[in-house]
Structures are given as structure tokens and as C-alpha cells.
NUKETI-962824 format. One record per residue (C-alpha): residue number from 0; residue in three letters; x, y, z. Coordinates in pm, 1 decimal, decimal comma. Layout:
<sites>
SITE   num   residuo          u          v          w
SITE   NUM       ALA          X          Y          Z
...
</sites>
This chain:
<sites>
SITE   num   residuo          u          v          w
SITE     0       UNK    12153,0    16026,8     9296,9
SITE     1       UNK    11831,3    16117,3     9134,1
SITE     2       UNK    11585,5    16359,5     9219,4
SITE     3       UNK    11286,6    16185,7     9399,1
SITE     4       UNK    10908,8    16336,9     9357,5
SITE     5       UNK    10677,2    16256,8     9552,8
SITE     6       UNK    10282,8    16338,2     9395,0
SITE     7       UNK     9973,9    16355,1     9596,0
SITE     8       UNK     9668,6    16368,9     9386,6
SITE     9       UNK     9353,6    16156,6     9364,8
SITE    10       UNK     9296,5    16250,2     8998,7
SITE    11       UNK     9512,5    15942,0     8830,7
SITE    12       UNK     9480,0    16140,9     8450,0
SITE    13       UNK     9694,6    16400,3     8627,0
SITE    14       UNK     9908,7    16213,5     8840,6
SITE    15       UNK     9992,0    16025,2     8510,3
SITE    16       UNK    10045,7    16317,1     8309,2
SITE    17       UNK    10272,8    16481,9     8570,6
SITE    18       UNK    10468,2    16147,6     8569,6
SITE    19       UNK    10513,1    16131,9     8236,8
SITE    20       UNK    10665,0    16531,2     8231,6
SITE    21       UNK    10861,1    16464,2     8513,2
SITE    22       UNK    11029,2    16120,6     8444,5
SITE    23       UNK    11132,3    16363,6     8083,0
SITE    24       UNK    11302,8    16612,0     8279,2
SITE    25       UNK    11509,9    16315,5     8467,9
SITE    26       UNK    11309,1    16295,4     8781,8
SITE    27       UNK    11203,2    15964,8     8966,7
SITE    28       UNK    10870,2    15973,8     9107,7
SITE    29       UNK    10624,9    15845,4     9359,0
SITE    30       UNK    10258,7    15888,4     9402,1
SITE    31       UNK    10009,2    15858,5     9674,0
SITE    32       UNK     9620,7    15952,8     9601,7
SITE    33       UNK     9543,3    16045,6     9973,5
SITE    34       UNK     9696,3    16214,8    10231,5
SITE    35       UNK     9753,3    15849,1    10448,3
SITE    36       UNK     9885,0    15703,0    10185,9
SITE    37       UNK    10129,9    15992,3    10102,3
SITE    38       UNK    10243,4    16017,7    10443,4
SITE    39       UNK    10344,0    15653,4    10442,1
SITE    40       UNK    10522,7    15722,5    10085,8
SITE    41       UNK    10721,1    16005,3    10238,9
SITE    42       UNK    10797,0    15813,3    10534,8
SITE    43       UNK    10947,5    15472,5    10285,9
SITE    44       UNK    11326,9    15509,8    10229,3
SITE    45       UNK    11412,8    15707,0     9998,7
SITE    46       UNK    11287,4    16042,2    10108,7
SITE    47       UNK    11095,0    16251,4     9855,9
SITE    48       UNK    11337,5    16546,4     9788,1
SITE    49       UNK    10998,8    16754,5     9673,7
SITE    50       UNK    10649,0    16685,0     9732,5
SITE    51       UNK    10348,2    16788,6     9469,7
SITE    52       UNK    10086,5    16806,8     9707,8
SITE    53       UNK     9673,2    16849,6     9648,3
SITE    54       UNK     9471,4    17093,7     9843,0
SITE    55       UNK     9173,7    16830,6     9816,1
SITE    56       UNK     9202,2    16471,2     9886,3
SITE    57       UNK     8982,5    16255,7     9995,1
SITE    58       UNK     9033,9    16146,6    10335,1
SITE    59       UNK     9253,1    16442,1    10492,0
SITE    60       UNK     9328,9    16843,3    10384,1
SITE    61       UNK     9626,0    16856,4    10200,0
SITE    62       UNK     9689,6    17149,5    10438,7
SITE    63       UNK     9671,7    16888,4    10714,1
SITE    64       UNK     9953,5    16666,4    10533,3
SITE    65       UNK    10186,1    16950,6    10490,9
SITE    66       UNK    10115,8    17011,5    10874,3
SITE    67       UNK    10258,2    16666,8    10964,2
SITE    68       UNK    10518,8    16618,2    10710,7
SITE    69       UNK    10620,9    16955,4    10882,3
SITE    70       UNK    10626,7    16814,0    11208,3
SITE    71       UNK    10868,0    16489,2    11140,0
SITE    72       UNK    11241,2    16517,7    11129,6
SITE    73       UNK    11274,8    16452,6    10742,0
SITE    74       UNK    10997,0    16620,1    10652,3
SITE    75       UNK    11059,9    17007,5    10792,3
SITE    76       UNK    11270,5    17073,0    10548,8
SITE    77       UNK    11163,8    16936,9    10216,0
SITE    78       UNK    10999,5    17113,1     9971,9
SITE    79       UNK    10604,0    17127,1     9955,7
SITE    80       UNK    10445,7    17252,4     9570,3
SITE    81       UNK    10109,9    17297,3     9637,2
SITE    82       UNK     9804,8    17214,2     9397,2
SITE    83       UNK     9425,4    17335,5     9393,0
SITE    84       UNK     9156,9    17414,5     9235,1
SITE    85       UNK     9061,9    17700,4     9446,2
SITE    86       UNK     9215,8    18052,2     9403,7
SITE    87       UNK     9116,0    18269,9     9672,8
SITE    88       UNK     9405,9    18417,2     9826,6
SITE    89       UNK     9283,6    18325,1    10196,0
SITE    90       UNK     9332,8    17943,7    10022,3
SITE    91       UNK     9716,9    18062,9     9959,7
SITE    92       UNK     9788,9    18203,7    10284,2
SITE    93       UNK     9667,0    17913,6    10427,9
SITE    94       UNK     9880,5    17698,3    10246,7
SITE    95       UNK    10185,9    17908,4    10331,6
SITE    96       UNK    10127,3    17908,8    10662,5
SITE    97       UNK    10149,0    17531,2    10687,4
SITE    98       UNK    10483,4    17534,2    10571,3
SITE    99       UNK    10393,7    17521,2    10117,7
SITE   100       UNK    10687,0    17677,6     9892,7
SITE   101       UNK    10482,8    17729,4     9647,6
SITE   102       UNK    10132,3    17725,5     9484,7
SITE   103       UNK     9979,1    17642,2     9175,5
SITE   104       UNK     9587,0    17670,8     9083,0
SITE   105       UNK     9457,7    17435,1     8860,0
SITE   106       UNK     9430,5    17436,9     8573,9
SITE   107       UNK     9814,5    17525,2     8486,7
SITE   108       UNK    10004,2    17464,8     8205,0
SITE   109       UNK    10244,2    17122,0     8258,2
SITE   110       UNK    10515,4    17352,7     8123,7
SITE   111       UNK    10443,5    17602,7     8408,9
SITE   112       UNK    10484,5    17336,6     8664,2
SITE   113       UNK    10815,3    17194,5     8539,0
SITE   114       UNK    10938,6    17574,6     8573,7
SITE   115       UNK    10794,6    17578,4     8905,9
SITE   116       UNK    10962,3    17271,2     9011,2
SITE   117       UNK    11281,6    17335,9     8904,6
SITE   118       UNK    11309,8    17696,8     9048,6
SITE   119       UNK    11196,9    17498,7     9408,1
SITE   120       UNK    11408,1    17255,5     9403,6
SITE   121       UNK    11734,0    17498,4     9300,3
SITE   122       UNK    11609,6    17710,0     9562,0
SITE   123       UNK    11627,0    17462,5     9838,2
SITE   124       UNK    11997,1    17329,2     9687,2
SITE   125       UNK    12279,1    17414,7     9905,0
SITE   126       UNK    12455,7    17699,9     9828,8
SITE   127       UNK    12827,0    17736,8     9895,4
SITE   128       UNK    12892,8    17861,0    10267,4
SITE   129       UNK    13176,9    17899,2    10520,6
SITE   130       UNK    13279,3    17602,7    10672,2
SITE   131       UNK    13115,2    17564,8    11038,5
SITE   132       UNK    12828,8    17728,8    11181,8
SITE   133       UNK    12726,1    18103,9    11182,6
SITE   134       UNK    12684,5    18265,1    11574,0
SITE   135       UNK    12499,0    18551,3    11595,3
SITE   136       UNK    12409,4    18651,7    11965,8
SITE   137       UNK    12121,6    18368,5    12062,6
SITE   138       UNK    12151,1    18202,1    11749,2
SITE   139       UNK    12336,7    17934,0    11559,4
SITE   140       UNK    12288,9    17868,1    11208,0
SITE   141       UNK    12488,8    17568,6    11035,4
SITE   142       UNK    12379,0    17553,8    10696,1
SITE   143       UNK    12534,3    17221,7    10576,8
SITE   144       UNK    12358,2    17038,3    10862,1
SITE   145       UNK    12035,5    17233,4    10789,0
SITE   146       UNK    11973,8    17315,0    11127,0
SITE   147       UNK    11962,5    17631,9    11358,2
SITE   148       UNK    11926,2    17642,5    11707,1
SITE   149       UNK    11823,5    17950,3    11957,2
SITE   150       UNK    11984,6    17956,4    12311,9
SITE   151       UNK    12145,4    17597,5    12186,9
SITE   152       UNK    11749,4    17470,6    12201,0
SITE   153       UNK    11699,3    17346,1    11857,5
SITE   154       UNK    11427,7    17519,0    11613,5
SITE   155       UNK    11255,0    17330,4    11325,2
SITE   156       UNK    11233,2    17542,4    11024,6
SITE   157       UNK    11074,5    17413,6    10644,7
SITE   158       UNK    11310,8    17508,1    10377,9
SITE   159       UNK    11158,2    17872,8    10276,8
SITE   160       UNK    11171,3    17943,6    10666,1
SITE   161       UNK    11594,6    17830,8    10664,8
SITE   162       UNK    11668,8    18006,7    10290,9
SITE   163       UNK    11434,9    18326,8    10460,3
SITE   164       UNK    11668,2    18298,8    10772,0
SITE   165       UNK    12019,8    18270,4    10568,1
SITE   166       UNK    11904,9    18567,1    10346,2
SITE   167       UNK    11825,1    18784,3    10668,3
SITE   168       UNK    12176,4    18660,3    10795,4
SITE   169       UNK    12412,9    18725,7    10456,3
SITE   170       UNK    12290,7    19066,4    10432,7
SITE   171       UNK    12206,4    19160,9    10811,9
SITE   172       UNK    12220,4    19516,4    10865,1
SITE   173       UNK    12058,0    19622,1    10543,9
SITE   174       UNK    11717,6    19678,7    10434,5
SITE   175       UNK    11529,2    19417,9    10269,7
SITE   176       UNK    11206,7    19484,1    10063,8
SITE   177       UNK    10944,0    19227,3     9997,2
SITE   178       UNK    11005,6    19324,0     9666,1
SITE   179       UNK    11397,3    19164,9     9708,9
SITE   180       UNK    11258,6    18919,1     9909,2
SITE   181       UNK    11016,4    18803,2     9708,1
SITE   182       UNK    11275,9    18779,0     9420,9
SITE   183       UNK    11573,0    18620,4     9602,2
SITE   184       UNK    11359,1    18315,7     9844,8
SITE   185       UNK    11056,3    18274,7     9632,0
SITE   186       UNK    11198,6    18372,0     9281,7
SITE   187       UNK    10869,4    18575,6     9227,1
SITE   188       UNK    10612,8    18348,2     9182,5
SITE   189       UNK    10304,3    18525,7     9029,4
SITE   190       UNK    10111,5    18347,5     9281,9
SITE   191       UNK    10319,2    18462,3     9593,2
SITE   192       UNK    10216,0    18810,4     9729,7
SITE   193       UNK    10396,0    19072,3     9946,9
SITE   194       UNK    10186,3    18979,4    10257,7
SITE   195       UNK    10286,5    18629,1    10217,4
SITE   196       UNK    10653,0    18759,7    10293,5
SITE   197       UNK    10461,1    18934,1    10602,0
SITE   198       UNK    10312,8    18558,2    10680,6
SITE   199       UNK    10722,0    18412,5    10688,3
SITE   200       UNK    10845,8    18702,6    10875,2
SITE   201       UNK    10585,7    18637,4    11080,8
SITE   202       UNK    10618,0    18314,2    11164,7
SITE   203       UNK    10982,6    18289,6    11154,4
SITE   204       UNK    11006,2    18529,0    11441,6
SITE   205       UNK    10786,1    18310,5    11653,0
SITE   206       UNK    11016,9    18001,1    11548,9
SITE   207       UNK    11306,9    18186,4    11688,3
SITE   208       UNK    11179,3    18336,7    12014,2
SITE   209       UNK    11377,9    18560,1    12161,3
SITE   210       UNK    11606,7    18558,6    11862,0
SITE   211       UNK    11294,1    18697,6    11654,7
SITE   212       UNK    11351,9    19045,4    11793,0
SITE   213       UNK    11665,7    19011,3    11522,2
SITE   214       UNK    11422,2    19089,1    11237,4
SITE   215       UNK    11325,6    19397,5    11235,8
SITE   216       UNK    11045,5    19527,0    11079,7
SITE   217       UNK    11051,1    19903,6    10869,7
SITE   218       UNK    10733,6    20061,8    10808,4
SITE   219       UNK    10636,2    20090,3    10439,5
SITE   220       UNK    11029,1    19963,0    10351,6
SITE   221       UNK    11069,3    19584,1    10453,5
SITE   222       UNK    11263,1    19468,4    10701,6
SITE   223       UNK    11641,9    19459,0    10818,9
SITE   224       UNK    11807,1    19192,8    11012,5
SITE   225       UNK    12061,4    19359,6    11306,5
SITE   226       UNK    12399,7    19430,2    11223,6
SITE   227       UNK    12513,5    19319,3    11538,7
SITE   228       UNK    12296,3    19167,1    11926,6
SITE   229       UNK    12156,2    19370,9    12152,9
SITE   230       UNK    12421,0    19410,5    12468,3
SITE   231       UNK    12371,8    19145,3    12687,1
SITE   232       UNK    12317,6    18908,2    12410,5
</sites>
């Protein structure tokens, strides 16, 4: 089945151009010029398998669109590539924070973005696991399902949050820098800071409740998922 991209973008020179690059590399696509629109795209069978979203559109933030593709059950975990013409950092945190991958400012090379897109989506491919889910004191992981649950009460994580979450769990009981972590679940983007892994951490813990008290965090190090629960557990 082919790759489906969804692009959100009111500028139709761009959304033409990015069409055009895409549909070379092999991908189908599917645009939308405001965030209603591109909502009801998402929502029409097929389901975008990555979404090139603007920060600006016309009738709606694209932070705001993220925020609701977020909150639907085939939404949470698709990828979000974020575009904008802004390039303070508070814009990226903000962006990352709704639930964004990644983040491009414009103007960017087209070859840049086909680079971007490709390390997204091979980030949010399944990777080889052990058949049936992985138990860890509160928490349930089953990564061919996509879905993780906390004291068997489901928990809605975006892709990042669920590759973040996996990564902690593979290699629980050792350190983790941002520096690793920032190579292995965002593949270093130059855009992508160390306190955006802060921002994930962050608000990965308060996904997982109690089960947040896992991640642990080491001053000036990173942070190291448990080796085993707390008693009790």
C-alpha cells in the first residue's frame, strides 16, 4: 500500500511544489488549505500516514489542528511535520507540545524536507518486537497494536510519545542522555533542542500517571527508566 500525505497549507505554489517532490519519491498525497478542511481530509478513508501541517492558516492555528487530530483515535498516533514561517524557539516548543514530530521554518530547501519526511516516517515504522505485550509493574505496552495502557486504563500517546516510551523500556535501567535521545527518537533534527526532550519527558510522565514515576530524571546526565517497580507495584 502506498504511503499517504496529507498537506495543509494555504499557499497553493507550495502545496504544488511539495506535490510534485513527493509524488517523485512514490508518495500519494492529499491537501487541505485550512485547518477544517484538513481535519475532514484526515478524517476521509484512507488515513494520512503523515501530515505536513502549517503553523498559519487561515481559519484555525495549525497548533489547534494538531491538538484535535491528537485527540481522535486515528489521529494520536500519526505523524505531524510541522511548517512556519516563524523561528522563535517558544514557536517550536509550542508545536511540540501539541503533539508535532518535527519542525521546519520556512524557507527550507524541498530537498531538506524529503529528508525530513523520510527519517519521520521510518521513525514511526514498526520495528521488530517480541510477540505479545511488554508488563512492567502498572504498565502494559503492546507495540504491534500501538497502544499502552496504565493500571489496564488506556493512555493515548502520538507516535514520538510511544517510540520515547519503547526506547525508555528496551534499555530501562540505563542512563539515557538527551544527547542519545535526541539521536535515537528524533534522529537529531537541527531544529529539535535538548529541552524539547525535557518537554516529552515531561509530558509523557503526566500521560502515564502513576507509571510516570518510572522515568527518572538525573541531574545534568538525562534520565533512566527503572530496572525493575517499586515493591508493591
Amino acid at each position: 500500500m502506498s504511503t499517504l500525505i496529507l498537506i495543509v497549507d494555504d499557499e497553493p505554489d507550495l502545496v504544488a511544489t511539495l506535490e510534485y517532490n513527493l509524488k517523485r519519491e512514490g508518495y500519494e498525497t492529499r491537501s487541505a488549505q485550512n485547518g477544517r478542511d484538513a481535519l475532514a481530509a484526515f478524517a476521509t478513508p484512507p488515513a494520512a500516514d503523515l501530515v505536513i501541517l502549517d503553523l498559519m492558516l487561515p481559519d484555525m492555528p495549525g497548533t489547534e489542528v494538531c491538538r484535535r487530530l491528537r485527540a481522535t483515535e486515528s489521529g494520536r498516533a500519526v505523524p505531524v511535520l510541522m511548517l512556519t514561517a516563524k523561528g522563535d524557539e517558544i514557536d517550536r516548543v509550542v508545536g511540540f507540545e501539541v503533539g508535532a514530530d518535527d519542525y521546519v521554518t520556512k524557507p527550507f530547501s524541498v530537498r531538506e524536507l524529503m529528508l525530513r519526511v523520510g527519517a519521520i516516517l521510518r521513525r514511526a515504522a514498526p520495528e521488530p518486537s517480541e510477540p505479545g505485550p511488554t508488563i512492567f509493574g502498572r504498565l502494559r505496552m503492546d507495540r504491534e497494536a500501538h497502544r499502552v495502557w496504565v493500571d489496564e486504563e488506556e493512555v493515548a500517546l502520538t507516535a514520538l510519545e510511544f517510540r520515547l516510551l519503547a526506547t525508555f523500556l528496551d534499555r530501562r535501567g540505563r542512563v539515557q542522555s538527551r544527547d542519545t535521545l535526541l539521536t535515537d527518537v528524533w534522529g537529531m533534527s537541527p531544529d529539535v533542542t535538548t529541552r524539547t526532550v525535557d518537554t516529552h519527558v515531561k509530558r509523557l510522565r503526566e500521560k502515564l500517571g502513576p507509571a510516570g514515576a518510572y522515568v527518572e530524571t538525573l541531574r545534568g546526565v538525562g534520565y533512566r527508566f527503572r530496572d525493575a517497580p517499586d515493591d508493591g507495584e
